[in-house]
N, C-alpha and C positions, 0 to 999 in steps of 0.2 A: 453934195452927198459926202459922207464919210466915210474913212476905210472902213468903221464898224458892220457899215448895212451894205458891203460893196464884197461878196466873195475874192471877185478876182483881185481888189487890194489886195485882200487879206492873204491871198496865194503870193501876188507880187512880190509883196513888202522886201521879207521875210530873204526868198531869193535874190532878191534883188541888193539887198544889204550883203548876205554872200559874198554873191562874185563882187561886189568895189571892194570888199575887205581881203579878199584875193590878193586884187591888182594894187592895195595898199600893200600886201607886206611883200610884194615884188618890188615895188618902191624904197621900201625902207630899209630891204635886203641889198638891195646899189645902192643905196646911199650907206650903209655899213662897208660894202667893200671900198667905197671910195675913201672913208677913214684910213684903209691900211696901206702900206706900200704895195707899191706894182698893183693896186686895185681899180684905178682907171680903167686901166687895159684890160681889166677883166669885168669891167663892168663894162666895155663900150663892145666886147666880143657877145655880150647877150641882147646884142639889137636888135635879132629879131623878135627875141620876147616884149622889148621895147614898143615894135613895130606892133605888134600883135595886142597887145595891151591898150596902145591907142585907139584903133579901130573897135574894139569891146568895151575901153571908157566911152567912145562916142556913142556910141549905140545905145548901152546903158545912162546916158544923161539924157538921151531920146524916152526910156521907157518911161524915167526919173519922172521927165516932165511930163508926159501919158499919166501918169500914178496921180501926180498933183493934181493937174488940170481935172480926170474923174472926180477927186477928194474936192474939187471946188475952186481951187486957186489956180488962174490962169498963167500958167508956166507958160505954156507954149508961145505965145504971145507971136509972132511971123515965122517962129522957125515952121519948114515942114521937112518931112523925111519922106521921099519916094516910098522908100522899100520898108515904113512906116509897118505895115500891114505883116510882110515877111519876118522881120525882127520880133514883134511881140507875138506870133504866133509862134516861132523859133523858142522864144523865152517861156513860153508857158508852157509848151512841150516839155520843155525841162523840169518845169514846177511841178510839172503835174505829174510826173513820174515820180518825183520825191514823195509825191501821195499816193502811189502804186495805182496810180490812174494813165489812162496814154492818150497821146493826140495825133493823129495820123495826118501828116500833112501830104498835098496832091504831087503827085510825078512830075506835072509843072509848075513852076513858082505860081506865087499867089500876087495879083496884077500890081502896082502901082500906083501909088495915094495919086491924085492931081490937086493942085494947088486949090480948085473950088470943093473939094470935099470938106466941109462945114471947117470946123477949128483946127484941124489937122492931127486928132487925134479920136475924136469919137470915132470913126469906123473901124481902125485896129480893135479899137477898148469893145465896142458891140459884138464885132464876129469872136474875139475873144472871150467875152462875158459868155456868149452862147458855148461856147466850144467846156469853159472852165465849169459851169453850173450843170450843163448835161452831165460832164465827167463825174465830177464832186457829186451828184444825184444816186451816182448807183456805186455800189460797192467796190471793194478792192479789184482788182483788174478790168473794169469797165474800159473802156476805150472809145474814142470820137474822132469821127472823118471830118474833114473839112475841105470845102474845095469850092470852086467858081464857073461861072459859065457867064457868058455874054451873047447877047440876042436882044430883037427886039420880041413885044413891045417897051420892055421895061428897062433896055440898058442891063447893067448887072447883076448880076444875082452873087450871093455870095451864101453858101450853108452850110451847115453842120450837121451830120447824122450820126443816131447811137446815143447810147446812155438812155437821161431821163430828163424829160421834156422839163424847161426853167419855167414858168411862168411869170416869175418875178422877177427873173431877169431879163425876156420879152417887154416887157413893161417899161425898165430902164431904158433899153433899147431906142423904143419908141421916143422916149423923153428925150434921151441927145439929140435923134434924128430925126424929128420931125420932114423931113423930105424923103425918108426912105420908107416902105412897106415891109413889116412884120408877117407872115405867113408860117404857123407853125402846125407840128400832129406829132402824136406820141413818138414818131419815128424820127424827123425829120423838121428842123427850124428854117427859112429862108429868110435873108435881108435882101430885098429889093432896092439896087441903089441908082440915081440917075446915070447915063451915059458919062455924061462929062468927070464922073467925081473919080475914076477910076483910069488906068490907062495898062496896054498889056508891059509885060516886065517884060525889059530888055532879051535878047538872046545872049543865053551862056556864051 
Protein backbone atom coordinates (compact mmCIF):
# COMPACT_ATOMS: atom_id res chain seq x y z
CA UNK A 1 0.00 0.00 0.00
CA UNK A 2 1.16 3.45 -0.40
CA UNK A 3 1.27 6.55 1.64
CA UNK A 4 -1.21 8.07 -1.18
CA UNK A 5 -4.18 5.60 -0.15
CA UNK A 6 -2.97 5.33 3.70
CA UNK A 7 -4.36 8.53 5.89
CA UNK A 8 -2.28 7.75 8.67
CA UNK A 9 0.97 7.89 6.22
CA UNK A 10 -0.07 10.91 5.18
CA UNK A 11 -0.54 12.26 8.92
CA UNK A 12 2.90 10.41 9.81
CA UNK A 13 5.08 11.46 7.12
CA UNK A 14 4.92 14.96 7.43
CA UNK A 15 5.35 14.83 11.53
CA UNK A 16 7.60 12.66 11.50
CA UNK A 17 10.24 14.45 9.14
CA UNK A 18 9.56 17.44 11.84
CA UNK A 19 10.87 16.07 14.89
CA UNK A 20 14.29 14.26 13.03
CA UNK A 21 14.87 17.64 11.52
CA UNK A 22 14.74 18.95 15.12
CA UNK A 23 17.16 16.57 16.44
CA UNK A 24 19.25 17.40 13.27
CA UNK A 25 19.71 20.99 13.89
CA UNK A 26 20.62 20.06 17.69
CA UNK A 27 23.30 18.06 16.07
CA UNK A 28 24.55 20.47 13.84
CA UNK A 29 24.17 23.23 16.52
CA UNK A 30 27.21 20.94 18.70
CA UNK A 31 28.90 20.33 16.25
CA UNK A 32 29.28 24.35 15.36
CA UNK A 33 30.20 24.84 19.06
CA UNK A 34 32.66 22.29 18.86
CA UNK A 35 34.35 24.53 16.00
CA UNK A 36 34.92 27.31 18.51
CA UNK A 37 37.23 27.52 21.54
CA UNK A 38 36.09 26.39 24.87
CA UNK A 39 33.21 24.81 22.79
CA UNK A 40 33.65 21.17 23.87
CA UNK A 41 32.84 22.00 27.25
CA UNK A 42 29.85 23.47 26.25
CA UNK A 43 28.84 21.25 24.11
CA UNK A 44 29.39 18.13 26.55
CA UNK A 45 27.27 20.40 29.49
CA UNK A 46 24.17 19.79 26.99
CA UNK A 47 24.06 15.99 27.72
CA UNK A 48 21.08 15.77 28.75
CA UNK A 49 19.65 17.08 25.49
CA UNK A 50 21.99 14.63 24.04
CA UNK A 51 20.49 11.90 26.41
CA UNK A 52 16.96 13.03 25.48
CA UNK A 53 17.61 13.13 21.74
CA UNK A 54 18.76 9.59 21.70
CA UNK A 55 15.86 8.09 23.22
CA UNK A 56 13.33 10.13 20.60
CA UNK A 57 15.91 9.25 17.58
CA UNK A 58 15.13 5.70 18.68
CA UNK A 59 11.79 5.76 18.87
CA UNK A 60 11.30 7.63 15.84
CA UNK A 61 13.36 5.06 13.68
CA UNK A 62 10.80 2.61 15.35
CA UNK A 63 7.83 4.69 13.82
CA UNK A 64 10.15 5.25 10.57
CA UNK A 65 10.08 1.55 9.98
CA UNK A 66 6.01 1.28 10.99
CA UNK A 67 5.52 4.06 8.14
CA UNK A 68 7.66 1.80 5.61
CA UNK A 69 6.59 -1.57 6.51
CA UNK A 70 2.37 -0.06 6.09
CA UNK A 71 3.98 1.80 2.56
CA UNK A 72 5.12 -2.03 1.64
CA UNK A 73 8.69 -2.22 2.31
CA UNK A 74 9.53 -4.63 5.11
CA UNK A 75 11.76 -2.32 7.47
CA UNK A 76 10.96 -4.05 10.41
CA UNK A 77 12.51 -7.12 9.53
CA UNK A 78 13.19 -8.92 13.63
CA UNK A 79 13.22 -5.69 15.28
CA UNK A 80 10.31 -5.43 17.80
CA UNK A 81 9.38 -2.59 20.15
CA UNK A 82 7.36 -3.53 23.35
CA UNK A 83 5.99 -0.28 23.89
CA UNK A 84 5.41 -0.38 20.01
CA UNK A 85 1.73 0.35 20.55
CA UNK A 86 2.41 3.39 23.42
CA UNK A 87 4.85 5.37 21.06
CA UNK A 88 2.71 5.57 17.83
CA UNK A 89 -0.26 6.32 19.76
CA UNK A 90 1.82 9.06 21.65
CA UNK A 91 2.91 10.26 17.96
CA UNK A 92 -0.25 10.54 16.53
CA UNK A 93 -1.56 12.39 19.37
CA UNK A 94 0.56 14.86 18.40
CA UNK A 95 -0.32 14.64 14.66
CA UNK A 96 -3.52 14.97 15.24
CA UNK A 97 -3.53 17.99 17.07
CA UNK A 98 -1.51 19.86 14.44
CA UNK A 99 -4.98 19.00 12.65
CA UNK A 100 -7.01 20.52 15.44
CA UNK A 101 -8.26 17.02 15.91
CA UNK A 102 -7.42 15.22 19.60
CA UNK A 103 -6.63 11.61 20.72
CA UNK A 104 -7.47 10.80 24.16
CA UNK A 105 -5.19 8.33 25.41
CA UNK A 106 -6.42 5.61 28.72
CA UNK A 107 -5.14 6.57 32.55
CA UNK A 108 -3.40 3.31 32.07
CA UNK A 109 -0.62 2.72 29.48
CA UNK A 110 -1.79 0.88 26.54
CA UNK A 111 -0.45 -3.06 26.94
CA UNK A 112 2.68 -4.37 25.24
CA UNK A 113 3.41 -5.65 21.74
CA UNK A 114 4.65 -9.48 22.40
CA UNK A 115 7.01 -10.76 20.07
CA UNK A 116 3.92 -13.23 18.30
CA UNK A 117 1.99 -10.18 17.33
CA UNK A 118 2.10 -10.69 13.41
CA UNK A 119 5.26 -8.43 11.90
CA UNK A 120 5.61 -6.29 14.71
CA UNK A 121 3.94 -3.46 13.64
CA UNK A 122 0.46 -3.94 12.24
CA UNK A 123 -1.25 -3.63 15.48
CA UNK A 124 0.14 -0.14 16.43
CA UNK A 125 -0.44 0.85 12.58
CA UNK A 126 -4.38 -0.72 12.95
CA UNK A 127 -5.43 0.80 16.40
CA UNK A 128 -3.88 3.83 15.09
CA UNK A 129 -5.45 3.91 11.59
CA UNK A 130 -8.78 3.54 13.49
CA UNK A 131 -8.05 6.34 16.10
CA UNK A 132 -6.43 8.65 12.96
CA UNK A 133 -9.58 8.18 10.30
CA UNK A 134 -12.36 8.47 12.97
CA UNK A 135 -10.56 11.77 13.86
CA UNK A 136 -9.83 13.11 10.44
CA UNK A 137 -13.72 11.98 9.68
CA UNK A 138 -15.26 14.75 11.55
CA UNK A 139 -14.44 18.27 11.74
CA UNK A 140 -12.20 20.53 13.58
CA UNK A 141 -12.31 19.71 17.35
CA UNK A 142 -13.64 16.15 17.03
CA UNK A 143 -11.79 14.08 19.37
CA UNK A 144 -11.21 10.07 19.87
CA UNK A 145 -10.75 7.66 23.02
CA UNK A 146 -8.76 4.86 22.91
CA UNK A 147 -8.33 2.31 25.42
CA UNK A 148 -7.99 -1.64 26.11
CA UNK A 149 -9.53 -4.31 28.03
CA UNK A 150 -8.56 -7.85 28.45
CA UNK A 151 -10.94 -10.96 29.02
CA UNK A 152 -11.80 -13.87 27.77
CA UNK A 153 -13.42 -15.25 25.24
CA UNK A 154 -11.32 -13.21 22.98
CA UNK A 155 -8.03 -12.26 24.74
CA UNK A 156 -7.74 -8.48 23.96
CA UNK A 157 -9.74 -6.08 22.92
CA UNK A 158 -8.20 -2.96 21.84
CA UNK A 159 -10.87 0.35 20.68
CA UNK A 160 -11.51 3.44 19.74
CA UNK A 161 -14.67 5.74 20.30
CA UNK A 162 -15.90 9.15 18.81
CA UNK A 163 -15.58 10.74 15.69
CA UNK A 164 -16.71 9.19 12.49
CA UNK A 165 -16.95 5.60 11.80
CA UNK A 166 -13.74 4.64 8.92
CA UNK A 167 -14.89 1.95 6.94
CA UNK A 168 -12.17 1.93 4.72
CA UNK A 169 -9.88 1.83 7.16
CA UNK A 170 -11.83 -1.19 8.93
CA UNK A 171 -11.02 -2.92 5.91
CA UNK A 172 -7.25 -2.19 5.88
CA UNK A 173 -7.29 -3.35 9.18
CA UNK A 174 -8.70 -6.69 8.47
CA UNK A 175 -6.14 -6.97 5.56
CA UNK A 176 -2.86 -6.69 7.99
CA UNK A 177 -4.56 -8.78 10.50
CA UNK A 178 -6.09 -11.40 9.38
CA UNK A 179 -6.11 -13.19 13.11
CA UNK A 180 -7.80 -10.38 14.62
CA UNK A 181 -11.69 -9.48 14.68
CA UNK A 182 -13.02 -6.13 13.43
CA UNK A 183 -16.23 -5.17 15.18
CA UNK A 184 -17.51 -1.76 14.56
CA UNK A 185 -20.94 0.93 14.89
CA UNK A 186 -21.24 4.56 14.38
CA UNK A 187 -20.01 5.01 17.91
CA UNK A 188 -17.44 2.67 18.66
CA UNK A 189 -14.72 0.44 16.33
CA UNK A 190 -13.18 -2.89 18.28
CA UNK A 191 -9.94 -4.84 17.34
CA UNK A 192 -10.26 -8.17 18.79
CA UNK A 193 -6.73 -9.61 19.24
CA UNK A 194 -5.47 -13.15 20.29
CA UNK A 195 -4.27 -13.45 24.02
CA UNK A 196 -0.81 -14.11 23.29
CA UNK A 197 -0.15 -11.05 20.90
CA UNK A 198 -0.37 -8.54 23.76
CA UNK A 199 1.03 -8.44 27.29
CA UNK A 200 0.04 -5.76 30.22
CA UNK A 201 2.80 -2.74 30.51
CA UNK A 202 5.01 -2.86 33.06
CA UNK A 203 4.24 -0.83 36.38
CA UNK A 204 5.41 2.84 36.44
Amino acid sequence: MSAATDPLAELVLPALLHKLGNHTQLLANLNTLLGIEGGAELALARGEDLVRASSSVRELGWVMAALASACGADMMLARRERSGLRVLAAFVQEALRRKLRDLHLPREPLPDLAPAAAGGWEVPWALCTLACERALGGPPGTAVDVGCERGAPRGWSLWVAGGVRAEAGEERVRAWLPGAEVESSPERTTLALPDAWLSPAPAA
